[in-house]
C-alpha positions as CSV (number, residue, x, y, z in Angstrom):
1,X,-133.0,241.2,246.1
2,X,-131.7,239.5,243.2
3,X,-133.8,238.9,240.1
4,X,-135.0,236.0,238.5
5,X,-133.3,235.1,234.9
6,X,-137.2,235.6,233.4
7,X,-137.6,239.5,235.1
8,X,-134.1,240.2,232.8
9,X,-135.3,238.6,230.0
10,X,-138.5,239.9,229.8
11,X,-136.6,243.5,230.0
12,X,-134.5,242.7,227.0
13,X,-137.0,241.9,224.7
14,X,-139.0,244.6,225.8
15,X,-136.8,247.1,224.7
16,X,-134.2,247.4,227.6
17,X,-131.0,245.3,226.0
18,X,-128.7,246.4,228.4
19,X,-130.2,244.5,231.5
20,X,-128.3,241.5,229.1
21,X,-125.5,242.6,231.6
22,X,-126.7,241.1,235.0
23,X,-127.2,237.5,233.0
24,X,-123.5,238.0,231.6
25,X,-122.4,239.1,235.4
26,X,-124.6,235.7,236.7
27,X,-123.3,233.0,234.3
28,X,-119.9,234.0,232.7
29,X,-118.2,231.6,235.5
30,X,-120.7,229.2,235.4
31,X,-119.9,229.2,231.4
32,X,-116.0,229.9,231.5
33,X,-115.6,226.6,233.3
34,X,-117.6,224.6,231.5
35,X,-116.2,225.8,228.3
36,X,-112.5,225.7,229.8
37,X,-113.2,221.8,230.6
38,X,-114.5,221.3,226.9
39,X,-111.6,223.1,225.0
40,X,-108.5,222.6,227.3
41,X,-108.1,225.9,227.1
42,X,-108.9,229.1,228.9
43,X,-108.4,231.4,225.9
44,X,-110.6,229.4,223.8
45,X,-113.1,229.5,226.7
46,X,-113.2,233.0,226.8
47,X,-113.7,233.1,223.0
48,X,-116.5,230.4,223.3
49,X,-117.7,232.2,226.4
50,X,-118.1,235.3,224.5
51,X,-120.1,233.4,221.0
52,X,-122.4,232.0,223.2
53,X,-124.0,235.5,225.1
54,X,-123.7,236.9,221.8
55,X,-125.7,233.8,220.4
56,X,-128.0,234.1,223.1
57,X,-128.8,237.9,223.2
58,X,-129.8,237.8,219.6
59,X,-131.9,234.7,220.2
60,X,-133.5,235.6,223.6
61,X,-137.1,235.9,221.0
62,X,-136.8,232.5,220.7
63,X,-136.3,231.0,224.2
64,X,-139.9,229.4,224.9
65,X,-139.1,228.6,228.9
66,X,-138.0,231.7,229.9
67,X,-137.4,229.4,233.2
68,X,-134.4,227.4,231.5
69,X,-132.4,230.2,230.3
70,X,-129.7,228.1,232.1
71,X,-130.0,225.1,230.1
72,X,-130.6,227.0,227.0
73,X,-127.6,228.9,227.4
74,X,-125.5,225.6,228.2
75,X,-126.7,223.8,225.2
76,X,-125.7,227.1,222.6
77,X,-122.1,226.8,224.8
78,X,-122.0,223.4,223.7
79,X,-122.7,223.8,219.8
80,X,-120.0,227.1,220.4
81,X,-117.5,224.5,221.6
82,X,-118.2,221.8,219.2
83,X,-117.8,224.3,216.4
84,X,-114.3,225.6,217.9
85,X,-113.6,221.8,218.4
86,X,-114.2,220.9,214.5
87,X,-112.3,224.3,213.6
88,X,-109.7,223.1,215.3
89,X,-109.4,219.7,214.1
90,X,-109.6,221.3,210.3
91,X,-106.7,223.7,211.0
92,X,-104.6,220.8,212.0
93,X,-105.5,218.7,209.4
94,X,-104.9,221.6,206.5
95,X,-101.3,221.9,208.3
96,X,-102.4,225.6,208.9
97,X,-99.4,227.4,211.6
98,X,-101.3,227.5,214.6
99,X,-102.1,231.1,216.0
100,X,-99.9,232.8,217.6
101,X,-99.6,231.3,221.3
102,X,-100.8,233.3,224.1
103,X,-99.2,232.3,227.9
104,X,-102.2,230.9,229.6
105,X,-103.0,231.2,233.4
106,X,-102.2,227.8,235.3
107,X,-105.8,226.1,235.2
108,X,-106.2,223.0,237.0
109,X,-107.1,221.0,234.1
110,X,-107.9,217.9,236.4
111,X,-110.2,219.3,238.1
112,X,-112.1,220.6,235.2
113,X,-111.8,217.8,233.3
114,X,-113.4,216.0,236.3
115,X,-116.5,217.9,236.3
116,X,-117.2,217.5,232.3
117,X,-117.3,214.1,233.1
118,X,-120.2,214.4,235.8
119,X,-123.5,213.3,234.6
120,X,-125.7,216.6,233.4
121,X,-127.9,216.7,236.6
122,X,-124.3,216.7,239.0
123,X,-122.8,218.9,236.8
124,X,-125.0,221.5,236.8
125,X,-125.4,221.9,240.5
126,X,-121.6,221.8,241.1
127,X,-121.3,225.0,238.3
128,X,-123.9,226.8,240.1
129,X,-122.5,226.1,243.5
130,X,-118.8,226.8,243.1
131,X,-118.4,228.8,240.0
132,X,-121.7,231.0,239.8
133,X,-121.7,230.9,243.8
134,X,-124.9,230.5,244.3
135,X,-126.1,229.0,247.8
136,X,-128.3,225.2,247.6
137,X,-131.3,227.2,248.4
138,X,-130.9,229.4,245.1
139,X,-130.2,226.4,243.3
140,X,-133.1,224.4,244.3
141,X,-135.3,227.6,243.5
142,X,-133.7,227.9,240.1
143,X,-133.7,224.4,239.3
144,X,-137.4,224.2,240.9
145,X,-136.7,221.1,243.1
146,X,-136.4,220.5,246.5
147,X,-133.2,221.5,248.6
148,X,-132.8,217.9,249.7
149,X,-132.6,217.0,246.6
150,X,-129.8,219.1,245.5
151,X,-128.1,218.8,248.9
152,X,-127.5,215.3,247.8
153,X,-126.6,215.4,244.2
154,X,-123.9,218.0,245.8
155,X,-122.9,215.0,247.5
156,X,-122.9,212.8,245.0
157,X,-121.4,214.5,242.7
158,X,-118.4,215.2,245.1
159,X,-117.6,211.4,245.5
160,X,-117.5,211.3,242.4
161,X,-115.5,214.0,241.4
162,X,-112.5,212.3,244.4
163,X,-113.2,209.4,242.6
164,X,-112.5,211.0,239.1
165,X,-109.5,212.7,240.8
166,X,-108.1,209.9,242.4
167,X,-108.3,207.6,238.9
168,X,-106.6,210.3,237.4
169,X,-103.2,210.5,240.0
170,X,-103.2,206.1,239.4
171,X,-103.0,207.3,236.0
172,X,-100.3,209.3,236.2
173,X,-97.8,207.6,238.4
């Protein structure tokens, strides 16, 4: 049986850090592809990825709903990526030479891109579903509401994510 978020928290900060592990294992695809859709790039992600468990182990004390870890750990991936973003954006500026390039795996941009843009609520379900592969019953008891519910935001948030899709061929032809 698989534990919940809180039982591997709770064993951190009481003195077993490396059961930090099994929430790495749990979210680091959930978190690559949300980070890979922020930054355009899977390198970057992986950097980010990494910044944000770091950020998180060392401020697991802090976390008052042990429930949300989730959320939590979204919102540090966010600052992560905003930082990297701004970084960025002051390297070009100061005409720096960009690092050196590193050949990237063939990401399918689109489709990342397309589920940044879901609202919060879609999003999250669609990260849990298809890159933390979790079933709608775990994500209903994670999320703590009912599997109707996130049956159809699942829904949802597929028409959308056509629709997103679809906009985005128009665009190109």
């Amino acid at each position: 049986m698989a534990e919940s978020d809180r039982y591997y928290i709770d064993q951190c900060l009481n003195g077993r850090p490396d059961e930090f592990r099994h929430l790495v294992r749990r979210y680091q695809a959930v978190l690559s592809a949300y980070l890979t859709a922020r930054l355009n790039s899977r390198t970057a992600a992986e950097e980010a990825a990494q910044e944000t468990f770091v950020r998180a182990y060392f401020g697991l004390s802090e976390l008052k709903k042990r429930r949300s870890f989730y959320s939590w750990l979204l919102g540090i991936a966010h600052r992560v990526a905003k930082e990297q973003l701004r970084d960025q954006k002051r390297l070009a500026q100061a005409d720096c030479p960009p690092k050196q390039a590193y050949e990237e795996e063939k990401v399918d941009l689109d489709l990342e891109k397309a589920i940044a843009r879901l609202p919060d609520s879609y999003r999250q379900i669609v990260l849990l579903r298809f890159y933390a592969g979790r079933s709608c019953s775990q994500i209903a008891a994670q999320l703590d509401m009912p599997l109707g519910t996130v049956t159809k935001q699942l829904s949802r948030a597929y028409a959308k994510l056509r629709q997103f899709l679809s906009d985005e061929k128009e665009v190109q032809r």
